[in-house]
KEMARTOR-466155 format. One record per atom (N, C-alpha, C): residue number from 0; residue in one letter; atom name; z, y, x. Coordinates in Angstrom, 3 decimals, decimal comma. Layout:
<mitors>
MITOR   i aa at        Z        Y        X
MITOR NUM  A CA        Z        Y        X
...
</mitors>
This chain:
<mitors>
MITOR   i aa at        Z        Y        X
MITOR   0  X  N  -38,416  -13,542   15,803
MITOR   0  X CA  -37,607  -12,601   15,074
MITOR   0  X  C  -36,384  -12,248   15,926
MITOR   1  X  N  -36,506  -11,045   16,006
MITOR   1  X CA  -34,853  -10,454   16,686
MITOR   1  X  C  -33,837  -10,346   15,564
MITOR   2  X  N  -32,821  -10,996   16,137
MITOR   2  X CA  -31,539  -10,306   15,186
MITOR   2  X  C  -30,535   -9,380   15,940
MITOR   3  X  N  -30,295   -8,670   15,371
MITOR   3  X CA  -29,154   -7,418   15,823
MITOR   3  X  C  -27,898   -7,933   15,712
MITOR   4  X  N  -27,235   -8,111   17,014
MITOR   4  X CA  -25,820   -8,177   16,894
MITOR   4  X  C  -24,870   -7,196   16,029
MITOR   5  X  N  -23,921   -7,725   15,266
MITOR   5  X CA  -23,024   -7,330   14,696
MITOR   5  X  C  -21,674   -7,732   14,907
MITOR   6  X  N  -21,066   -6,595   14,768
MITOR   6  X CA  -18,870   -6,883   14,790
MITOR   6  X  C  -18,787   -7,807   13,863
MITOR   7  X  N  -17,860   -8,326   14,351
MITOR   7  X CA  -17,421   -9,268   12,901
MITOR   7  X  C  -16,544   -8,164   11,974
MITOR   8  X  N  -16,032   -7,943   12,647
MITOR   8  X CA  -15,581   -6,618   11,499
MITOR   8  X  C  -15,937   -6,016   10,714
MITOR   9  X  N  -17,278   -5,695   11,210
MITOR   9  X CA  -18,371   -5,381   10,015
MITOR   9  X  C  -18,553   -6,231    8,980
MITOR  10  X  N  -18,854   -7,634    9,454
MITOR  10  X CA  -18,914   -8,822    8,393
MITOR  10  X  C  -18,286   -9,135    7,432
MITOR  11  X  N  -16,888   -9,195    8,124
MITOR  11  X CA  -15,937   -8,907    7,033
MITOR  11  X  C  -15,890   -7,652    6,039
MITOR  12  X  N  -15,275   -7,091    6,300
MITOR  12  X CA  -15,679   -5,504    5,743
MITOR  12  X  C  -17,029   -5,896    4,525
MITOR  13  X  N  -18,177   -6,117    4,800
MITOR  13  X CA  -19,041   -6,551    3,757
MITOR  13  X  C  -18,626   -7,133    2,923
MITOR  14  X  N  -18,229   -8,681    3,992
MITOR  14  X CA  -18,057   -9,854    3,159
MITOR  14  X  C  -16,469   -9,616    2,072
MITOR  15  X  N  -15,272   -8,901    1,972
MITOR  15  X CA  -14,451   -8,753    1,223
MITOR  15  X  C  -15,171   -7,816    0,077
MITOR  16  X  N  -16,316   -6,827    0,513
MITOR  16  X CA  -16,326   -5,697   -0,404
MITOR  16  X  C  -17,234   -6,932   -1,464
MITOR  17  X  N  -18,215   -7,434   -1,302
MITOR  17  X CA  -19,139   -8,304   -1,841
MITOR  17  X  C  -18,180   -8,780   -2,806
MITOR  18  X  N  -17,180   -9,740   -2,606
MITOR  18  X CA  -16,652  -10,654   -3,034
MITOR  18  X  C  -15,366   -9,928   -4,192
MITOR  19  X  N  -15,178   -8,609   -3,893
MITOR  19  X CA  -14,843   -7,773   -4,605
MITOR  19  X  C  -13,160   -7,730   -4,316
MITOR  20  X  N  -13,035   -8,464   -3,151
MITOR  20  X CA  -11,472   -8,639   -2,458
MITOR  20  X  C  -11,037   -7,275   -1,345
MITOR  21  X  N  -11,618   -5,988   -1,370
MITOR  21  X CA  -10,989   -5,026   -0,139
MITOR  21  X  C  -10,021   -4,130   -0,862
MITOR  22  X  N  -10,684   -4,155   -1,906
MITOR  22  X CA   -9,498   -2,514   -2,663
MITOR  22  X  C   -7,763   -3,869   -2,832
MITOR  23  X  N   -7,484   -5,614   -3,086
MITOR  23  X CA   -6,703   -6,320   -3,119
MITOR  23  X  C   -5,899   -6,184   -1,447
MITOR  24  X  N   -7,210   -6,619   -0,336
MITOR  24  X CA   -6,325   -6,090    1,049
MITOR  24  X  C   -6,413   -5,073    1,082
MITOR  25  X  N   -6,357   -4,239    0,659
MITOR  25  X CA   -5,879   -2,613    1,123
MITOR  25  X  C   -4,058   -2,721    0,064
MITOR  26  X  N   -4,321   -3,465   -1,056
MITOR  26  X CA   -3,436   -3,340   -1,599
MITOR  26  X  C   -2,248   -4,128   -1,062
MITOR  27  X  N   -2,577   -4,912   -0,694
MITOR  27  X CA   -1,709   -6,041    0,266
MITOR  27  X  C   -1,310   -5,233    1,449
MITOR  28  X  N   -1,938   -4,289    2,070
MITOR  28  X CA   -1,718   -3,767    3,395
MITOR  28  X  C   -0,703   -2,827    2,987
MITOR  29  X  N   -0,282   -2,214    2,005
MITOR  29  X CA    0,722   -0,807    1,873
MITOR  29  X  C    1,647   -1,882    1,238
MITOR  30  X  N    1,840   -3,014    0,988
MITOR  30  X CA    3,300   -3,973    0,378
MITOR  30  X  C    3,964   -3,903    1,534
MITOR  31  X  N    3,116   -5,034    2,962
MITOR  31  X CA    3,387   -5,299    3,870
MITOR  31  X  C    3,853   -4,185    4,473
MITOR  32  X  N    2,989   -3,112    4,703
MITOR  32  X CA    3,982   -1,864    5,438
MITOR  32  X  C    4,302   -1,115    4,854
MITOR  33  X  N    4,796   -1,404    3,632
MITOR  33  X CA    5,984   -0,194    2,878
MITOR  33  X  C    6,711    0,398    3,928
MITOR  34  X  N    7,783   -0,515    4,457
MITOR  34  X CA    8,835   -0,247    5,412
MITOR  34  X  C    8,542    0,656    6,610
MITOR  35  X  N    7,766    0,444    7,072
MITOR  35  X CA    6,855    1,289    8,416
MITOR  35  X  C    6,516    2,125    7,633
MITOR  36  X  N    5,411    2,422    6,769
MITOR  36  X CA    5,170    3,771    6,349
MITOR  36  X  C    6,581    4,772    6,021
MITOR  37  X  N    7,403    4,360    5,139
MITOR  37  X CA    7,889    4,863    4,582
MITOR  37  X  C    9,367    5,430    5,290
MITOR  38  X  N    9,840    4,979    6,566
MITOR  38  X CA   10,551    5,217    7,380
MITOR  38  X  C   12,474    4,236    7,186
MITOR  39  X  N   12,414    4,111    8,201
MITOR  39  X CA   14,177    2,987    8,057
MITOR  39  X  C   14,963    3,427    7,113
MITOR  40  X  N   14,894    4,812    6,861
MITOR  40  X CA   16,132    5,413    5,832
MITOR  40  X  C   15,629    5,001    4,369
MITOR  41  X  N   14,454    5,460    4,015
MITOR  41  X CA   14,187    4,405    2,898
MITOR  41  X  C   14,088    3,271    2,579
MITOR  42  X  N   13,434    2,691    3,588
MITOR  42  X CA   13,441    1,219    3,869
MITOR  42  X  C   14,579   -0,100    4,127
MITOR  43  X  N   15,541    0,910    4,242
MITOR  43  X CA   17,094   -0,140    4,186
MITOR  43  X  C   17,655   -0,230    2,948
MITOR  44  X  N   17,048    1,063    1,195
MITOR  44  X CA   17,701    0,368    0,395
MITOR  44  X  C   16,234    0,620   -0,501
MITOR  45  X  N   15,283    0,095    0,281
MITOR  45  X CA   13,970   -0,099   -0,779
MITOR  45  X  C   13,084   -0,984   -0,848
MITOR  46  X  N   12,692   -1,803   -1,394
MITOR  46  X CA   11,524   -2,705   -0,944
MITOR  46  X  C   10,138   -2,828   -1,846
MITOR  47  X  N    9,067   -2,683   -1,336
MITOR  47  X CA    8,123   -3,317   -2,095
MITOR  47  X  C    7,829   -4,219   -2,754
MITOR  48  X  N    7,791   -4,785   -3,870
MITOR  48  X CA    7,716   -5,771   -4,421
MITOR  48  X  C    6,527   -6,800   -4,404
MITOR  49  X  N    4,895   -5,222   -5,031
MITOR  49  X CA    3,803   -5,757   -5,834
MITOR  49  X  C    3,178   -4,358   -5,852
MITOR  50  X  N    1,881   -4,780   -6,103
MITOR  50  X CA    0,957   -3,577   -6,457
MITOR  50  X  C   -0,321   -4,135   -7,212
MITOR  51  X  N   -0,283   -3,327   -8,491
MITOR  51  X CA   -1,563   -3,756   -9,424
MITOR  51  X  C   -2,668   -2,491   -9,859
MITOR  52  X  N   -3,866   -2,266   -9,849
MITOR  52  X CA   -4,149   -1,504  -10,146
MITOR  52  X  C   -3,823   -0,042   -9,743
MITOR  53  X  N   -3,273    0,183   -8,819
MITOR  53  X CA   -2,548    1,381   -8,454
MITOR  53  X  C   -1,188    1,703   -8,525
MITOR  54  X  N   -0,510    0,709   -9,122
MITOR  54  X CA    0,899    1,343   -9,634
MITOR  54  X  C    1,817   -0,210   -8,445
MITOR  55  X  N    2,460    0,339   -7,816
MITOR  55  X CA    3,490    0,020   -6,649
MITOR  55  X  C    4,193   -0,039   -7,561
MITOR  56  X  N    5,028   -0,998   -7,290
MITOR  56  X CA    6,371   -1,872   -7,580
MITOR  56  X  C    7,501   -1,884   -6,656
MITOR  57  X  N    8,734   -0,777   -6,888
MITOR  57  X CA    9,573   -0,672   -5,321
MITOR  57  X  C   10,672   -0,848   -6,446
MITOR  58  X  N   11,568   -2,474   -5,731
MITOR  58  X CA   13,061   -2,484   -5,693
MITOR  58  X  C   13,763   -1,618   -5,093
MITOR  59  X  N   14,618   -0,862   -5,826
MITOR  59  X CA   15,577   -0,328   -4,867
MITOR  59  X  C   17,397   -0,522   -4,742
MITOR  60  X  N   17,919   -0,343   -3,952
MITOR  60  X CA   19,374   -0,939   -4,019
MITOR  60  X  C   20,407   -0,631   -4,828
MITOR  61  X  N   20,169    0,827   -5,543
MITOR  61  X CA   20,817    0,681   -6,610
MITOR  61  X  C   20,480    2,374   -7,551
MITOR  62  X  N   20,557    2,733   -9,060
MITOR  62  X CA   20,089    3,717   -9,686
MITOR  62  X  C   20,401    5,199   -9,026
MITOR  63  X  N   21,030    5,535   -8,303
MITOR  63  X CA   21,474    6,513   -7,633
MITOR  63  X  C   19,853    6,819   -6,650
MITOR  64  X  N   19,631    5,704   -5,956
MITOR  64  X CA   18,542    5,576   -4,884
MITOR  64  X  C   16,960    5,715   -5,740
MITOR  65  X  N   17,854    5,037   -7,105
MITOR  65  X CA   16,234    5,122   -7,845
MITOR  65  X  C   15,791    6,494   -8,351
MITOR  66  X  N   16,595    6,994   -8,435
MITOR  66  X CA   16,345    8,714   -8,876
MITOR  66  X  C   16,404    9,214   -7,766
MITOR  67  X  N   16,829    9,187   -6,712
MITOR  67  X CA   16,240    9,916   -5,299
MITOR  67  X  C   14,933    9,673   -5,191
MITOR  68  X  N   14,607    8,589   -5,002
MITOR  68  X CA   13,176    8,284   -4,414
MITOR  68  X  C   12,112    8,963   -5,931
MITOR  69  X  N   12,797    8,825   -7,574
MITOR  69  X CA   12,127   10,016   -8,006
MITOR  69  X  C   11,382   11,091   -7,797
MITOR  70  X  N   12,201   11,607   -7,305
MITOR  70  X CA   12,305   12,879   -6,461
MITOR  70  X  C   10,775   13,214   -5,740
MITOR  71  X  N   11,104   11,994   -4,678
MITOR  71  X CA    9,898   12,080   -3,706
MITOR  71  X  C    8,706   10,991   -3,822
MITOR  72  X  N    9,156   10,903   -5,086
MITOR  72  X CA    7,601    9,852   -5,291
MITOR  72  X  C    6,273   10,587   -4,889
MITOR  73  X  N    6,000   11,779   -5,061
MITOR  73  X CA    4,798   12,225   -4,663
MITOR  73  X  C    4,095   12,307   -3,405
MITOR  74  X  N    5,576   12,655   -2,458
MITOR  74  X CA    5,062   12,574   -1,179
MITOR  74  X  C    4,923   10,467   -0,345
MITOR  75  X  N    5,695    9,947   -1,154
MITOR  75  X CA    5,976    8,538   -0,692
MITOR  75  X  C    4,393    8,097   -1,262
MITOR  76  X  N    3,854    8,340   -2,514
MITOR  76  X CA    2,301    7,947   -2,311
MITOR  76  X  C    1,433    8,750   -1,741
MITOR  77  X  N    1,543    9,904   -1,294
MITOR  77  X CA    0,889   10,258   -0,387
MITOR  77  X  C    0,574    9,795    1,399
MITOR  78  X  N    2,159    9,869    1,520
MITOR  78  X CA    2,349    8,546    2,490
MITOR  78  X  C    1,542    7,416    2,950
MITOR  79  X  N    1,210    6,729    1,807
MITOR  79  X CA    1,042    5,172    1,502
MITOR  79  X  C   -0,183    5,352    1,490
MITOR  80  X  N   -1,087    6,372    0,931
MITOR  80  X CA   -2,651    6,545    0,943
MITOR  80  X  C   -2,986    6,997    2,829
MITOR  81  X  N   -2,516    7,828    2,225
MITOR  81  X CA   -3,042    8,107    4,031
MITOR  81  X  C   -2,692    7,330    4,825
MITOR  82  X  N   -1,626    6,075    4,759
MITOR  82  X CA   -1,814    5,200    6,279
MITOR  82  X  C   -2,890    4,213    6,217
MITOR  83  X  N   -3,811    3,996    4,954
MITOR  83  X CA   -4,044    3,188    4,128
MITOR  83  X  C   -5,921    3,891    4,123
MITOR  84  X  N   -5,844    4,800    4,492
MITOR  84  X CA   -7,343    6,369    4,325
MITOR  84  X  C   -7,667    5,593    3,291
MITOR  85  X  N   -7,291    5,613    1,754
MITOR  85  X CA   -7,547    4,909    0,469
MITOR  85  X  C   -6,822    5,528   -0,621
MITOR  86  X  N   -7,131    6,365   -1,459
MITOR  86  X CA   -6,255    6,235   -2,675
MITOR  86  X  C   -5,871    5,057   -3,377
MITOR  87  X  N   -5,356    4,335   -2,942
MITOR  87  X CA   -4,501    2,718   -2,881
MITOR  87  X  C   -3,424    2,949   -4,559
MITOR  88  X  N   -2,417    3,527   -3,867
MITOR  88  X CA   -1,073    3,820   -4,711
MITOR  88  X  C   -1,364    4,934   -5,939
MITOR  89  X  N   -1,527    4,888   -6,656
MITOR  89  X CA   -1,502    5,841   -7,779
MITOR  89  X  C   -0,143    6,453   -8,583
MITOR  90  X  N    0,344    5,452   -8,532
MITOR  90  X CA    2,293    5,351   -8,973
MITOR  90  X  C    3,084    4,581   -8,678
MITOR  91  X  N    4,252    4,937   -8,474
MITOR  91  X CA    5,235    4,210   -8,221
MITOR  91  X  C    6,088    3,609   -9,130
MITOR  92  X  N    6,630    2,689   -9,356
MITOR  92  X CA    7,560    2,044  -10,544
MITOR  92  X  C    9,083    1,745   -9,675
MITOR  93  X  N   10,276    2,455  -10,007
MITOR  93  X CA   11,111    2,094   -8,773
MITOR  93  X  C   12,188    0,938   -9,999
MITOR  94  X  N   12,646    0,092   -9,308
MITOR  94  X CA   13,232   -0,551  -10,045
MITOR  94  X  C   14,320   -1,320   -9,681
MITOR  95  X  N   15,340   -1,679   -9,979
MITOR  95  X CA   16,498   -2,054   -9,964
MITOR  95  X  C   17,882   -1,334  -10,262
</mitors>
């Protein structure tokens, strides 16, 4: 019997989708790079918290900042999907 080499990347990739853990690291992957996606100027008074189901969890430094980022919530999950090639983020919750 021949077996066909495979990436492990591939393996993985299976082995998370199987186990029903990729849409969790994809969700884990836009926490971790909130800051990078989202650029230093947001990122010095914003932070990611959490993400469940689609809805992002962002501390921000204070209500002034939380109604800015209002503002641009649409483009900030757009952002977050596309670094992500996932509709990941569905909403944002800004809080503090």
């Amino acid at each position: 019997m021949v077996r066909r080499a495979e990436k492990i990347q591939d393996i993985l990739d299976r082995t998370l989708q199987q186990l029903g853990l990729a849409e969790r690291m994809k969700e884990a992957d836009v926490v971790r790079r909130f800051s990078e996606i989202v650029g230093g100027n947001i990122a010095a008074r914003a932070e990611a918290v959490s993400i469940r189901e689609g809805k992002l969890v962002v501390k921000v430094a204070s209500p002034v900042w939380r109604q800015e980022l209002n503002y641009s919530k649409q483009e900030i999950i757009d952002a977050l999907n596309r670094a992500v090639s996932d509709n990941i983020v569905t909403d944002i919750h800004f809080v503090g």
